[in-house]
SERO-4910 file (N, C-alpha, C, O; in steps of 0.05 Angstrom, whole numbers):
BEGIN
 pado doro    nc1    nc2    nc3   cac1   cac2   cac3    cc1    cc2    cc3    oc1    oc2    oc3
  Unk    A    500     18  -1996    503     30  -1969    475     41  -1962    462     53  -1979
  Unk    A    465     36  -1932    444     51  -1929    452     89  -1931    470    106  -1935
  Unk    A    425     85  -1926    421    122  -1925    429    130  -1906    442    150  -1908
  Unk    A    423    118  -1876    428    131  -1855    467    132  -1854    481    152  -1850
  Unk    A    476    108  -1857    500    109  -1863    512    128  -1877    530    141  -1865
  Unk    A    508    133  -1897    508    149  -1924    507    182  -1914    522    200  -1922
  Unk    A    481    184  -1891    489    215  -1885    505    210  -1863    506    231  -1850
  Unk    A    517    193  -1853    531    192  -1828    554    212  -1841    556    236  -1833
  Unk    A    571    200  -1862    594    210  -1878    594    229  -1891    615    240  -1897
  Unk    A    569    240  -1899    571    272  -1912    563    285  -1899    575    306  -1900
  Unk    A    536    287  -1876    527    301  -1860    537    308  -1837    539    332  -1831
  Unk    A    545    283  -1820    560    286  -1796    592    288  -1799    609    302  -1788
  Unk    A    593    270  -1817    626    266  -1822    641    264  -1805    660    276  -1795
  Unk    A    624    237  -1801    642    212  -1781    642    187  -1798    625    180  -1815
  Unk    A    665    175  -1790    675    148  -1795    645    124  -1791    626    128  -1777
  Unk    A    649    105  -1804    631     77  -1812    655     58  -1812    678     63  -1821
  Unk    A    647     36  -1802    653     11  -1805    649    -12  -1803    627    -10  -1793
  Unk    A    653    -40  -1804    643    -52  -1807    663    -73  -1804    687    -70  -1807
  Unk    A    643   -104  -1793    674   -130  -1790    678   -142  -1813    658   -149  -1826
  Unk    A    705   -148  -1824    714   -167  -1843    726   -191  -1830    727   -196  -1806
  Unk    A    737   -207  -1850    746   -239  -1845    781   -223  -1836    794   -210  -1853
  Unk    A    790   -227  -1811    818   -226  -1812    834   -241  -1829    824   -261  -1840
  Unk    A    860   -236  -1832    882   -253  -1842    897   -269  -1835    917   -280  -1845
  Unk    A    882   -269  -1808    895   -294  -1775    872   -301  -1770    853   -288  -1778
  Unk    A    869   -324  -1755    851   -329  -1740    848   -311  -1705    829   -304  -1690
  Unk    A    880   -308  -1703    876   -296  -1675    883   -254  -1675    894   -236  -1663
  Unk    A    866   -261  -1697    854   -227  -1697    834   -222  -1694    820   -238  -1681
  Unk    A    820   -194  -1705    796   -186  -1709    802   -166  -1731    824   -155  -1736
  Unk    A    774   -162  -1748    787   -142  -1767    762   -126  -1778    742   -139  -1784
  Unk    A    760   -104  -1781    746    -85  -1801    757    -65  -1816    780    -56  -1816
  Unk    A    729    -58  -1837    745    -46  -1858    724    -11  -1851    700     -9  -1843
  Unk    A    736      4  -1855    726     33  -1853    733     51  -1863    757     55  -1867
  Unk    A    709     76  -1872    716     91  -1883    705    121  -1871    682    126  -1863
  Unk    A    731    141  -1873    721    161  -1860    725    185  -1880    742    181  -1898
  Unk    A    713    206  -1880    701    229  -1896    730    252  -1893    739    257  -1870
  Unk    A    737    260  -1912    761    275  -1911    755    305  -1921    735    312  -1933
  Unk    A    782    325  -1911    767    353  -1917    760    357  -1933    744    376  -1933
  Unk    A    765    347  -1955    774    360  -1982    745    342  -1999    743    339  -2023
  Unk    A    727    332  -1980    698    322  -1993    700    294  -2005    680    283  -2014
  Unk    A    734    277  -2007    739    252  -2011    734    238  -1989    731    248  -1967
  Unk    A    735    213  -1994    734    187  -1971    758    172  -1973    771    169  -1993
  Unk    A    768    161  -1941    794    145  -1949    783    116  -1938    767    122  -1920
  Unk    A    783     92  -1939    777     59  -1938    795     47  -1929    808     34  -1945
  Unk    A    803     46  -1904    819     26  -1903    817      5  -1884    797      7  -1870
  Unk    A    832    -14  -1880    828    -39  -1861    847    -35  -1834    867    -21  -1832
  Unk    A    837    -50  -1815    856    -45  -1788    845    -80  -1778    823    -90  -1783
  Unk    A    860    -88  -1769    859   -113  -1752    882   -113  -1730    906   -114  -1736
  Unk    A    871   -113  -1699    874   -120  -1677    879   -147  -1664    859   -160  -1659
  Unk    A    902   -156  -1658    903   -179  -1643    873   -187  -1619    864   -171  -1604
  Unk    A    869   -201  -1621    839   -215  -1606    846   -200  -1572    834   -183  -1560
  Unk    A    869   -216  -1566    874   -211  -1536    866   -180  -1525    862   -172  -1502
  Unk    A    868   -166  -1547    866   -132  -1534    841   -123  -1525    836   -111  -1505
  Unk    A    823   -133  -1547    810   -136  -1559    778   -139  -1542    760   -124  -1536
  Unk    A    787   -170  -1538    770   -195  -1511    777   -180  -1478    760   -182  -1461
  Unk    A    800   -167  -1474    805   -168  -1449    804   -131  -1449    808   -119  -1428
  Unk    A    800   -117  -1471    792    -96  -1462    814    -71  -1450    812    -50  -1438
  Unk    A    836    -90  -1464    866    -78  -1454    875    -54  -1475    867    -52  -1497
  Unk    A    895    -37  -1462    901    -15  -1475    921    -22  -1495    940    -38  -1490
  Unk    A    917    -11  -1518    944    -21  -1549    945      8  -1559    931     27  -1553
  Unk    A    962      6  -1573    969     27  -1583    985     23  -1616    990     -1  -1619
  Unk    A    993     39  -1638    994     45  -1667   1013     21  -1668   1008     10  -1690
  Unk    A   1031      7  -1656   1051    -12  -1660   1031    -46  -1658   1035    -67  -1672
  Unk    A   1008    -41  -1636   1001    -66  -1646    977    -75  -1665    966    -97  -1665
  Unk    A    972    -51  -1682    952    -50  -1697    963    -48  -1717    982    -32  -1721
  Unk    A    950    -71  -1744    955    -65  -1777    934    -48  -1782    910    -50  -1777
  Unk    A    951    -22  -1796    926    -10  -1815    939    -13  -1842    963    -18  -1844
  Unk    A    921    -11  -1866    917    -12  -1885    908      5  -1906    886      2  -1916
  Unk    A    922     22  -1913    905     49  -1934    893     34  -1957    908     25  -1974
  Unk    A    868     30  -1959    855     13  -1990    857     33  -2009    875     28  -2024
  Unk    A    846     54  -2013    838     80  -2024    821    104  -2015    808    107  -1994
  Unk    A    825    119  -2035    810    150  -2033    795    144  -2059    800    134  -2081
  Unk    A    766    157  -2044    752    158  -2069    737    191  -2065    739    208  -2047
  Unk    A    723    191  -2088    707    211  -2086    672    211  -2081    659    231  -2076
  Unk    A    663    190  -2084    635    184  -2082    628    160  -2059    643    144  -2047
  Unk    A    607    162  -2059    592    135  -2039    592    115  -2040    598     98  -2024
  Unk    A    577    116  -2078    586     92  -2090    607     75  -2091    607     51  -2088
  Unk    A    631     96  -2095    666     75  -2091    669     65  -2077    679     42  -2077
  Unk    A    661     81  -2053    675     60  -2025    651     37  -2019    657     22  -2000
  Unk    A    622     28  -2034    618     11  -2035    625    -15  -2052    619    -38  -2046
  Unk    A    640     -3  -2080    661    -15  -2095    679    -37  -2084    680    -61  -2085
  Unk    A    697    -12  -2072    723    -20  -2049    707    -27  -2030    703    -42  -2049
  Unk    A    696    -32  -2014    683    -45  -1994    675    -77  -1995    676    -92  -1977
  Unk    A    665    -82  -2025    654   -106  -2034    680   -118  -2042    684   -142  -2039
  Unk    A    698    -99  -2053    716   -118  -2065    736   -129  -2042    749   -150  -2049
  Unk    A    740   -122  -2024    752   -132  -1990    734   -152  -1980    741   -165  -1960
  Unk    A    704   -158  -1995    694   -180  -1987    670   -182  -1965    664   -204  -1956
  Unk    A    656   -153  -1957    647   -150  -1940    626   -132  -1957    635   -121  -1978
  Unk    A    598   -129  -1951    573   -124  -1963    583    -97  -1949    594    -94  -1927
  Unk    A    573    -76  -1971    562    -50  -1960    539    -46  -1937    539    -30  -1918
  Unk    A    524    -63  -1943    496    -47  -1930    510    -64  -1891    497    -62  -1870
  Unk    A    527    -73  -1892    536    -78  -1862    546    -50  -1847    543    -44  -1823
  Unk    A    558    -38  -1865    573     -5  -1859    554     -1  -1837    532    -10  -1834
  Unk    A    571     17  -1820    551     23  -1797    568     48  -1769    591     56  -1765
  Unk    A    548     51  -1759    568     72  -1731    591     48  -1717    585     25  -1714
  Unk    A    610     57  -1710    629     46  -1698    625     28  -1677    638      7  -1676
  Unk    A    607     34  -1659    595     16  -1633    581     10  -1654    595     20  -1672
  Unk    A    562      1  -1666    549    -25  -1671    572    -48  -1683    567    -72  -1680
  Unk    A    585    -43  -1690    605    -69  -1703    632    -70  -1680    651    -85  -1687
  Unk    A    636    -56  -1656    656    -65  -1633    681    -55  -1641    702    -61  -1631
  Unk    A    675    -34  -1664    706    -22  -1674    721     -4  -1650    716     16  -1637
  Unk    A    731    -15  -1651    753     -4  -1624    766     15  -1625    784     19  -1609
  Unk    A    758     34  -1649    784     60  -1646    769     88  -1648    781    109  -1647
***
């Protein structure tokens, strides 16, 4: 994970994410991890039907998969869990650069 990333989650403690391969073709999907009170991180995946997506339309918790991967305690893990979903750490990033929609 970069650094700037890296203090995004302990310094600011805001959410990172980044695009993965969906499990449809007519999705979209990333995996993210956001900084919790208690000084853990939670990783999980969300994928969005395309149409909401492309056309910029309003959805809501029923048409979105989320996915709890884990909680970890370090930086390191969630580049662990990150790699192991198949997606490089050093992609992690602020929300608008990767089009994450939430």
């Amino acid at each position: 994970m970069r650094t700037e990333v890296a203090n995004r989650l302990v310094m600011t403690r805001a959410l990172v994410s980044a695009r993965r391969q969906p499990s449809a073709p007519d999705f979209y999907a990333w995996v993210w991890a956001f900084p919790l009170r208690d000084g853990k991180f939670r990783v999980s995946t969300v994928e969005i039907p395309k149409p909401f997506v492309d056309e910029d339309d309003c959805f809501g918790e029923g048409d979105i998969e989320r996915i709890h991967v884990a909680t970890v305690e370090t930086i390191e893990e969630i580049d662990t869990v990150v790699r192991g979903l198949g997606v490089d750490p050093e992609t992690l990033d602020a929300p608008w650069k990767n089009d994450f929609p939430l």
